[in-house]
C-alpha positions as CSV (number, residue, x, y, z in Angstrom):
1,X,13.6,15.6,-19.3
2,X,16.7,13.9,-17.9
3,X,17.4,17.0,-15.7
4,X,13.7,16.7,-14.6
5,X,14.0,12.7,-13.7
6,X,17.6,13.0,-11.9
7,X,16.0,15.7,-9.9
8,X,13.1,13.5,-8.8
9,X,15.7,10.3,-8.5
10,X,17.7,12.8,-6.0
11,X,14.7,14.1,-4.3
12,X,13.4,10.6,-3.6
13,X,17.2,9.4,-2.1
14,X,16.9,12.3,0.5
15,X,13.4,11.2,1.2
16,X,14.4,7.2,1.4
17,X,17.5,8.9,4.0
18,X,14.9,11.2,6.0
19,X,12.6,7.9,6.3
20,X,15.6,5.5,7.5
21,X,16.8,8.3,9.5
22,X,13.4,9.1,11.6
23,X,13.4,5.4,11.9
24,X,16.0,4.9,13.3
25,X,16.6,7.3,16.2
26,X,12.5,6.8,16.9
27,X,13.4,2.5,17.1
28,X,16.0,3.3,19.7
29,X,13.9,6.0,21.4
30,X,11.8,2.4,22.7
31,X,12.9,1.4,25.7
32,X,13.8,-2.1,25.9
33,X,17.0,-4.2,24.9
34,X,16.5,-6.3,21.7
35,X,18.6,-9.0,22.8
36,X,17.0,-10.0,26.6
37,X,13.8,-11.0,27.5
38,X,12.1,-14.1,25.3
39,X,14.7,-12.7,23.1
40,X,17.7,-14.1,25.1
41,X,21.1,-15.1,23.8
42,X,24.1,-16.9,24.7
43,X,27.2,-14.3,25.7
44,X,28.9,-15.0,22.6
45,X,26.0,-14.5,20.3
46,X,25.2,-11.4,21.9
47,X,29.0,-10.0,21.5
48,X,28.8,-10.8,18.1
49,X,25.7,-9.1,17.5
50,X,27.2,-6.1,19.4
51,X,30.6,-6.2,17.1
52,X,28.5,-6.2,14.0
53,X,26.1,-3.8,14.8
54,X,27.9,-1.3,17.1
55,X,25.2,-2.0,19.9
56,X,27.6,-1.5,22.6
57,X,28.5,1.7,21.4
58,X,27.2,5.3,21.2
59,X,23.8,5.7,18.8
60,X,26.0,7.9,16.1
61,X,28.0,5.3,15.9
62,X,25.5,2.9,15.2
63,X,23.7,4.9,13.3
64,X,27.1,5.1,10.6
65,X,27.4,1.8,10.7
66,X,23.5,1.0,9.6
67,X,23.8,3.6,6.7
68,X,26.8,2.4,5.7
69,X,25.7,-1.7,5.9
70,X,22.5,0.1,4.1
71,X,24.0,1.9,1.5
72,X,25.8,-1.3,0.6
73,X,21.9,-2.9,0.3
74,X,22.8,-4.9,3.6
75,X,19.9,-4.9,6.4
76,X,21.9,-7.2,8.5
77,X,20.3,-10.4,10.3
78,X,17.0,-11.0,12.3
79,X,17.7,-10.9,16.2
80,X,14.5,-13.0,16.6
81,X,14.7,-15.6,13.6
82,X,18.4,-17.7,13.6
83,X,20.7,-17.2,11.0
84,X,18.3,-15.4,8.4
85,X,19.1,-12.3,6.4
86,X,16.5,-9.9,6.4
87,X,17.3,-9.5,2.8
88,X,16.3,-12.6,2.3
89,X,12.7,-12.4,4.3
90,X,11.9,-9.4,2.0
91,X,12.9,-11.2,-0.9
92,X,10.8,-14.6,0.1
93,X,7.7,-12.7,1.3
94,X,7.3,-9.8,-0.7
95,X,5.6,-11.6,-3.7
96,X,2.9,-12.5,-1.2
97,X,2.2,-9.3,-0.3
98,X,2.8,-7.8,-3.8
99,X,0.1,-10.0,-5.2
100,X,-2.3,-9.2,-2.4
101,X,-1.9,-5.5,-3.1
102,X,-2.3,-6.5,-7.2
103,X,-5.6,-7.9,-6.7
104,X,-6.9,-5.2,-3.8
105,X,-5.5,-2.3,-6.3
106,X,-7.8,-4.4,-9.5
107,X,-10.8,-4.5,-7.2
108,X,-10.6,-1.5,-6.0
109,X,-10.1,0.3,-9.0
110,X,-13.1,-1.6,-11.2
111,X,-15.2,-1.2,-8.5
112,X,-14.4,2.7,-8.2
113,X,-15.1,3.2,-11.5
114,X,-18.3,1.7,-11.5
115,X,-19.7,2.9,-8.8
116,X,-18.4,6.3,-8.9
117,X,-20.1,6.7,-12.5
118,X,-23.5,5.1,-11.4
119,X,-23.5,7.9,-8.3
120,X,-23.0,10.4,-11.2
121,X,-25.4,9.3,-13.7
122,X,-28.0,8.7,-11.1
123,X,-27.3,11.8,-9.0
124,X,-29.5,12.7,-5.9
125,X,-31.5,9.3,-6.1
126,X,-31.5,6.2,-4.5
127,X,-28.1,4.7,-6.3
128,X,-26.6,7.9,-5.2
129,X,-27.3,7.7,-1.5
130,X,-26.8,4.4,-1.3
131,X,-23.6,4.2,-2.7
132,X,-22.2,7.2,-0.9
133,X,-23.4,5.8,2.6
134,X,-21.3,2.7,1.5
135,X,-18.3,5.0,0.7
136,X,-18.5,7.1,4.0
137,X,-18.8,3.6,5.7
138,X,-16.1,2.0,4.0
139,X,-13.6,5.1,4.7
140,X,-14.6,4.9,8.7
141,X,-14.3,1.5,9.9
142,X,-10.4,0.4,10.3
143,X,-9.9,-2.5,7.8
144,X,-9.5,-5.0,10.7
145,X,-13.0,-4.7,11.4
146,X,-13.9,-5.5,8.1
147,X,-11.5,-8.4,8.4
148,X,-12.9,-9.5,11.2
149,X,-16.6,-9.7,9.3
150,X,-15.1,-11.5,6.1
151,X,-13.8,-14.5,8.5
152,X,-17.2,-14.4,9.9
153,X,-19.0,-14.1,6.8
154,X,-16.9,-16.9,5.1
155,X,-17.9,-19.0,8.2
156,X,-21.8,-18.8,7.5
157,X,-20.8,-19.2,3.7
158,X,-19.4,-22.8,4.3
159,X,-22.0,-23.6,6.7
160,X,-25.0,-22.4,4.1
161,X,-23.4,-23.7,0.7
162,X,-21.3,-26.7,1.8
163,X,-18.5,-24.8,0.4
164,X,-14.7,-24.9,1.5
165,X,-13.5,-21.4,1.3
166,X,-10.3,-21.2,4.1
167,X,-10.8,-18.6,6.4
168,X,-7.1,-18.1,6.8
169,X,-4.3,-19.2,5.0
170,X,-2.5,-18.5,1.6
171,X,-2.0,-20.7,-2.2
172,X,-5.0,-20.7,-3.3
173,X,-7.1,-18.2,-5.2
174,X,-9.8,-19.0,-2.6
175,X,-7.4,-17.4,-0.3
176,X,-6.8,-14.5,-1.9
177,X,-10.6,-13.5,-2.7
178,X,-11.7,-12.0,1.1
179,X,-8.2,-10.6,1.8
180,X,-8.2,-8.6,-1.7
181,X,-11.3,-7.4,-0.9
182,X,-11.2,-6.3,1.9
183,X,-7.8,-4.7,1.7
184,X,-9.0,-2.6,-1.6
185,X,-12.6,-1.4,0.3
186,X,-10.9,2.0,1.4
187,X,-9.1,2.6,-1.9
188,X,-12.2,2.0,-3.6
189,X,-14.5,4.4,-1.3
190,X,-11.7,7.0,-2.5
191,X,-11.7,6.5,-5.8
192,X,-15.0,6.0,-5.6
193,X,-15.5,9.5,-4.8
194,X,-12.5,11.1,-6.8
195,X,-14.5,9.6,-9.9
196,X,-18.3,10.7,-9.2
197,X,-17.0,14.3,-8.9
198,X,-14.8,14.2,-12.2
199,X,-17.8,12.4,-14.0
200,X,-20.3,15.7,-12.7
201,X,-18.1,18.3,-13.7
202,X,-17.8,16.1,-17.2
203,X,-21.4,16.2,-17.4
204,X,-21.7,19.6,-17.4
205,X,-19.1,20.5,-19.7
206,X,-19.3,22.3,-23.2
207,X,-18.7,19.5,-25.3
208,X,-21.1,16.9,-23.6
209,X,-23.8,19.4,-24.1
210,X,-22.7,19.7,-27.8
211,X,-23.1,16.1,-28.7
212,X,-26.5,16.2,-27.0
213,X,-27.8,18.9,-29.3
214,X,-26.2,16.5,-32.1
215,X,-28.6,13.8,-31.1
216,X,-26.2,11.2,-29.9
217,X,-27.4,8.2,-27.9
218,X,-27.2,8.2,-24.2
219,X,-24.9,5.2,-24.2
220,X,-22.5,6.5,-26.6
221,X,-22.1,10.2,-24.7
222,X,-21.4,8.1,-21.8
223,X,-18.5,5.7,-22.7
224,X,-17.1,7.5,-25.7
225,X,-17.1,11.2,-23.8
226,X,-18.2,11.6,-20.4
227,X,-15.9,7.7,-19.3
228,X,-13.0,8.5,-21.0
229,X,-12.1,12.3,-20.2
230,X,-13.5,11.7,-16.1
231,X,-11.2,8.4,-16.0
232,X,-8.2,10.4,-15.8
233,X,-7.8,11.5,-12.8
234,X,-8.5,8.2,-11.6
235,X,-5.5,6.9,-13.2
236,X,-3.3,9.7,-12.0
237,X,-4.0,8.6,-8.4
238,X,-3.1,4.6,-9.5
239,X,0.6,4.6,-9.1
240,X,0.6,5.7,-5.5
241,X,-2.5,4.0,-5.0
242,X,-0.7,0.6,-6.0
243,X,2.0,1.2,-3.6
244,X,0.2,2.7,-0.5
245,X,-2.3,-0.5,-0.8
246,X,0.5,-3.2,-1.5
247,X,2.5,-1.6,1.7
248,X,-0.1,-0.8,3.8
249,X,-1.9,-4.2,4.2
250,X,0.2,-5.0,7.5
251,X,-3.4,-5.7,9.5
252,X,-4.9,-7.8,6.9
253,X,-2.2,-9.8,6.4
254,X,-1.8,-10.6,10.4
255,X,-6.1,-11.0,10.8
256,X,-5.9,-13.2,7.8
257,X,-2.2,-15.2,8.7
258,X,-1.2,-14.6,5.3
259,X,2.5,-15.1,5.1
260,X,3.4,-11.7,3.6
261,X,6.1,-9.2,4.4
262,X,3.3,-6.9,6.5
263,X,3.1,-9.6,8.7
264,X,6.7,-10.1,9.6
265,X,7.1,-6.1,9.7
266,X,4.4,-6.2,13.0
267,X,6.0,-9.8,14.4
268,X,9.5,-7.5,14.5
269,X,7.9,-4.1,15.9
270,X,6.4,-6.4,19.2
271,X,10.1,-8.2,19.4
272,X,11.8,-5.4,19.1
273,X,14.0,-6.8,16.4
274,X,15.7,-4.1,15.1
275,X,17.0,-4.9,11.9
276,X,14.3,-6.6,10.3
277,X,12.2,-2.9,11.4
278,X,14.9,-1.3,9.6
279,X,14.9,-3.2,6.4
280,X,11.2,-3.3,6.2
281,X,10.6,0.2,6.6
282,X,13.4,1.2,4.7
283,X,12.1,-1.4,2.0
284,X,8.5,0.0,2.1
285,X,9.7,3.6,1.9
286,X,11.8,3.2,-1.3
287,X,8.9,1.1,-3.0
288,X,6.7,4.0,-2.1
289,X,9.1,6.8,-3.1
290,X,9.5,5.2,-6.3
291,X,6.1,4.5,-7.5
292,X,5.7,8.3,-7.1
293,X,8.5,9.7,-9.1
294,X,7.8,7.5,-11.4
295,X,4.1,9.2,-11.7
296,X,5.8,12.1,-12.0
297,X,8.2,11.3,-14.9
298,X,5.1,9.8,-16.8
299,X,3.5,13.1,-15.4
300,X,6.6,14.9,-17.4
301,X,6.1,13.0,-20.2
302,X,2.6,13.6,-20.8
303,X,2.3,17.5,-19.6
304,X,6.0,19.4,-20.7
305,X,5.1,21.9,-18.3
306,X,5.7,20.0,-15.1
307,X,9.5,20.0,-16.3
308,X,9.6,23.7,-15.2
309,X,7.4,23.6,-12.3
310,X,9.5,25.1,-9.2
């Protein structure tokens, strides 16, 4: 087993190097000077900026001098926001983002469950093709669209109930509910899915036709048998599920002005700001890359076999 992890631990440090390194030469491949425009700085700011980060010399260069400044867990400083580490903007805003993703991933996943077994017990009827339309719809419109419609339907909410529910914002639970949900609506279209087709071919296995012929209830086949075995594969998909949907919410985050690390990743791709791009991405990879090994070491634990899988 320790062979197994180091081998996955190495295998995700080449992937977090590949990620930084694509990053990199593709930032500089933009045309465009980070430190002009709205972005302006005094001459001695900008010489400083150039000592540090080697901008005044050739890319290889500054490409050693951001892996070694990286491999020293140094991401530099933001060209756009005075004086602040983009260390610390991943440390302040990632919790905002991280419980955003939390409660998308718990909606997501309860209502996957649920509605992927309903599809599967009521199969080719009206719950079925229902559901499924709302799957198919939910994986085909872009999650700022469905942002977009929460704002709106919050709006006619307050207006109908008297309520107070912020539209935008974050601090409150009340502005966590919308975002959440909307952020999990295309995990839970996929899981959705992945669990309706593992609950049919649990239906139709040996042993659920065995404890039929034993005369159990309906209700005890279903959440002592046919739940538990076609709820696997659901889990499987969980840990890179919970990191896809805590990094990816970038969109709902901006829609929503939720003060998240998303948000400050799309403020520094449109300024050009270089280093905060860097440490964001390289951030967002490594939280990625390691939510999946560690899938695989639990996969490892729980199935010997992967151990020798070439």
């Amino acid at each position: 087993m320790l062979k197994y992890t180091l081998k996955r631990l190495f295998s995700g440090l080449v992937t977090i190097w590949f990620i930084a390194t694509v990053t990199f030469f593709g930032m500089h491949a933009v045309p465009g000077d980070p430190l002009m425009g709205d972005k302006a700085v005094s001459p001695e700011i900008r010489a400083n900026l150039e000592a540090r980060y080697g901008l005044d010399k050739p890319l290889l260069k500054q490409y050693q001098i951001f892996l070694t400044n990286m491999a020293q867990g140094d991401f530099g400083i933001s060209f756009t926001q005075e004086n602040r580490k983009v260390n610390d903007i991943i440390k302040e805003h990632f919790s905002v983002s991280a419980m955003l993703g939390l409660l998308a991933v718990i909606f997501a996943t309860i209502g996957g469950v649920v509605f992927g077994a309903i599809t599967a017990l009521y199969r080719n009827r009206w719950p079925d093709y229902v559901t499924m339309f709302v799957v198919v719809l939910c994986v085909s419109v872009p999650s700022f669209v469905f942002a977009a419609f929460g704002q709106l339907g919050i709006m006619h909410f307050n207006d109908l109930f008297g309520t107070r529910i912020p539209i935008a914002g974050w601090g409150t639970i009340g502005h966590m509910i919308v975002p959440s949900l909307v952020l999990g609506l295309g995990t839970m279209a996929y899981l959705t899915r992945l669990m309706r087709s593992s609950m049919l071919e649990v239906t139709g296995a040996d042993y659920i036709r065995t404890a039929r012929a034993k005369g159990l209830s309906m209700q005890r086949i279903f959440w002592r048998h046919q739940l538990r075995n076609a709820i696997l594969p659901v889990v499987t998909v969980l840990g890179p599920a919970i990191a896809a949907i805590t990094t990816g919410g970038f969109v709902v985050e901006l829609v929503f002005a939720i003060p998240g690390l998303g948000r400050y990743f799309v403020q520094a791709v449109q300024q050009l700001d270089y280093t905060v791009i860097m440490g964001t991405t390289v951030f967002y990879g490594a939280f990625l890359v390691l939510m999946v090994i560690l899938v695989d070491i639990l996969y490892g634990f729980i199935d010997p076999r992967i151990q020798v899988a070439k």
